[in-house]
C-alpha positions in Angstrom: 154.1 0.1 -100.1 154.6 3.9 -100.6 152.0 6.1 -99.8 152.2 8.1 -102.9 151.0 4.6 -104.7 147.7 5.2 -102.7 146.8 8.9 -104.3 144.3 9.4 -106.1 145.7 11.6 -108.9 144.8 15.5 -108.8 141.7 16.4 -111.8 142.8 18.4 -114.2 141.7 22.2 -113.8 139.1 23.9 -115.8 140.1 26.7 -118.0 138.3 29.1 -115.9 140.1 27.9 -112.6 143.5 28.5 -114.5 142.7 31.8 -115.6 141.4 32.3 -111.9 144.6 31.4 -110.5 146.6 33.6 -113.1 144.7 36.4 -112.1 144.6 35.9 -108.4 148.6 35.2 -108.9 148.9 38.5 -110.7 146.9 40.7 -108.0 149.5 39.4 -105.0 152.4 40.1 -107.6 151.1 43.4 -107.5 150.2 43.8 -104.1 153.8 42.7 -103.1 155.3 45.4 -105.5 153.3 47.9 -103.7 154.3 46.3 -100.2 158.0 47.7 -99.3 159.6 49.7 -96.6 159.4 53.0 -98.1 155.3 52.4 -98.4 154.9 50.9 -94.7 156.4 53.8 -93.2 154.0 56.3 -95.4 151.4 54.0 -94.1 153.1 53.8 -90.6 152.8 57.7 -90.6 149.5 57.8 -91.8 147.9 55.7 -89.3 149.5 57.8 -86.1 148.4 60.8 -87.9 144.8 59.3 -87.8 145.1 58.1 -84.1 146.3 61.8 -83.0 143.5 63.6 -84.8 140.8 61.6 -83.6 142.7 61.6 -79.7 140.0 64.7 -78.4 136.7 62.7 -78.9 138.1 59.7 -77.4 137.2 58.6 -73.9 139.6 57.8 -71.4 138.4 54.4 -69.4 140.5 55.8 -66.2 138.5 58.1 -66.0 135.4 56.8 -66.8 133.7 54.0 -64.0 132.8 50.7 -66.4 130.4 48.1 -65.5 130.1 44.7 -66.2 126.9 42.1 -66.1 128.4 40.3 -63.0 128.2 44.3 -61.7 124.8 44.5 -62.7 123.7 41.2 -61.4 125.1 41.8 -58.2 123.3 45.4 -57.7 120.1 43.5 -58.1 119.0 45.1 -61.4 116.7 43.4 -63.8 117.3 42.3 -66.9 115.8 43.5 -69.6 113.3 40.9 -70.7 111.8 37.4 -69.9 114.2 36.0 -72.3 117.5 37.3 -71.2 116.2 36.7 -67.4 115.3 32.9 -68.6 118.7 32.6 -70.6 120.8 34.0 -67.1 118.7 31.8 -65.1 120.0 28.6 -67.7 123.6 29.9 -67.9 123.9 29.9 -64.1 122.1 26.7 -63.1 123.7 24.9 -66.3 119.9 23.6 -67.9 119.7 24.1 -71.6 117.0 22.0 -72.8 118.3 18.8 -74.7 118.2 18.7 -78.5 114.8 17.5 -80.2 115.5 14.5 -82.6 114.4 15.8 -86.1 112.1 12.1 -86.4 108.4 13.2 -87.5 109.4 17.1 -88.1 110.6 16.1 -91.8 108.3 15.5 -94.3 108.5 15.0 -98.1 107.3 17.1 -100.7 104.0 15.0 -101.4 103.5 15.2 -97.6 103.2 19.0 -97.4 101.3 19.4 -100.5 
């Protein structure tokens, strides 16, 4: 038994998914058009020129001393609030609180009315 004898034959598509496929078909026709070696060098070009003039306000992580939360935990500063101090105490101890079964919290309409 072949497994093609098994398929469930494919609907037949709306008008508007056709025309949405043409058009979507005709928008990466385009876009390869525009995509060719002559274009990804312009772009190439582009891009470096972009990276160069923006080189001054960037700052330069060897130079610069960055920090870490395992670096801040270990310097003994606080966290920020009860929440994040509750969450690090959870993430380090592994205890998330188990799931809560959704019996009782679901009501139907007439219920809440």
């Amino acid at each position: 038994m072949s497994s093609k004898a098994n398929m469930v034959p494919k609907a037949k598509e709306s008008v508007q998914i056709q025309k949405a496929r043409k058009k979507i078909e005709e928008q990466l026709k385009k876009a390869e058009k525009k995509m060719n070696p002559e274009a990804l060098s312009t772009m190439s070009r582009l891009i470096k020129e972009q990276l160069h003039r923006q080189q001054p306000g960037r700052i330069d992580l060897k130079k610069r001393q960055v920090t870490t939360v395992g670096d801040l935990k270990n310097k003994g500063s606080k966290a920020e609030s009860k929440f994040i101090t509750k969450f690090m105490h959870q993430i380090k101890h592994d205890q998330f609180p188990q799931e809560k079964d959704l019996e009782g919290r679901i009501r139907t309409i007439s219920e809440n009315k």
